[in-house]
N, C-alpha and C positions, 0 to 999 in steps of 0.2 A: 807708366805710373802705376804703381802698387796700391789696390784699395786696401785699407788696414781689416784683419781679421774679423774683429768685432763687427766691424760695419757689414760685414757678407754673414754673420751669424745672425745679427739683427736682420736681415733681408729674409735668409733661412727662416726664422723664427715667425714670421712675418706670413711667410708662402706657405707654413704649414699650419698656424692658423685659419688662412685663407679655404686653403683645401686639403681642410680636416685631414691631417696626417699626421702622423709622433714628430714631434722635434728630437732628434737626438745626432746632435753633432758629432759625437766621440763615435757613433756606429758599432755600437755594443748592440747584441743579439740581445733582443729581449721576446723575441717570439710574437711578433706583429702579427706576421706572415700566416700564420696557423690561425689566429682568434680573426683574423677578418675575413678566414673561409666559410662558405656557407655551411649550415649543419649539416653532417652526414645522417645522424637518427632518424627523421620523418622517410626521407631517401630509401632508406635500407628498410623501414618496417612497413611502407609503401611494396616494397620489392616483393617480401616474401608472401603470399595468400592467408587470410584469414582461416583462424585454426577450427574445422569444422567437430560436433558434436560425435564423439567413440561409443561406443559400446559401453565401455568404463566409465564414464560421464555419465549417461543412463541408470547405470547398477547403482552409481553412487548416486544418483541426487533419487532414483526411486527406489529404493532396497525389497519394495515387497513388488513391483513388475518380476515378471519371468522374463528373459531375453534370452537371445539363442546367439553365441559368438562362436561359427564356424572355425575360424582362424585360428583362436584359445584355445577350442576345443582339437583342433588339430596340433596346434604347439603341445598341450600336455599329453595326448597319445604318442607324440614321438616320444617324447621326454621319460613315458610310461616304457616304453619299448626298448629306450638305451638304456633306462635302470633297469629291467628284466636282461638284457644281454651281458648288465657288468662294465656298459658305455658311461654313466650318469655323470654326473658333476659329482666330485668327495663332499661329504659332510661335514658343515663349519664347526669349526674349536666354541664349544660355546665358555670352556672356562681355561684359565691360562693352566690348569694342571694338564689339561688334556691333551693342550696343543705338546706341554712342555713332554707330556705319558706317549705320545705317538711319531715326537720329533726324532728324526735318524741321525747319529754322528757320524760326519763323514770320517770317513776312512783315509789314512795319507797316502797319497799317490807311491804307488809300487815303481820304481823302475827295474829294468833287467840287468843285471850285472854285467859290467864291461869288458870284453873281452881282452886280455892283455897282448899287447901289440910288440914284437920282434924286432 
């Protein structure tokens, strides 16, 4: 004996009231599954260490302190050293004539002439 559709929907409808759960007969994806997972955010910013006070923190919140940043001052003596060698980083376009006054056209690929075959 066949219970009729309806009757096992109303049963459904019934058990997921009970225990707070979507009713959805037809079992169309609606993305339940995702929003009844716990938050990942608190998790992950728990994870990584609290961001401690730089150097650069310092200079800015007190402009007239003197501070000594060994690290800085070794980054820009290299950085001194590969622009005296001709190493440095190029100098930005600061206007589009410039980039437009220093841009190279390429050239079309050469190939060598084919030798005729026998």
């Amino acid at each position: 004996m066949a219970v009729a559709r309806s009757r096992i929907l109303d049963l459904v409808k019934v058990q997921c009231r009970i225990f707070s759960t979507i009713y959805n007969p037809e079992g169309i994806r609606t993305g339940n599954k995702v929003l009844r997972q716990r938050l990942r955010g608190p998790a992950l910013a728990a994870y990584y260490p609290r961001r401690v006070v730089t150097f650069k923190d310092l200079k800015n919140a007190y402009p007239n302190l003197e501070t000594w940043d060994d690290d800085e001052e070794d980054r820009l003596e290299h950085i001194q050293i590969m622009k005296s060698r001709g190493k440095g980083a190029p100098k930005k376009r600061r206007t589009a004539a410039e980039s437009k006054k220093f841009a190279k056209k390429k050239k079309p690929a050469v190939t060598a002439p084919k030798s005729p075959t026998f």
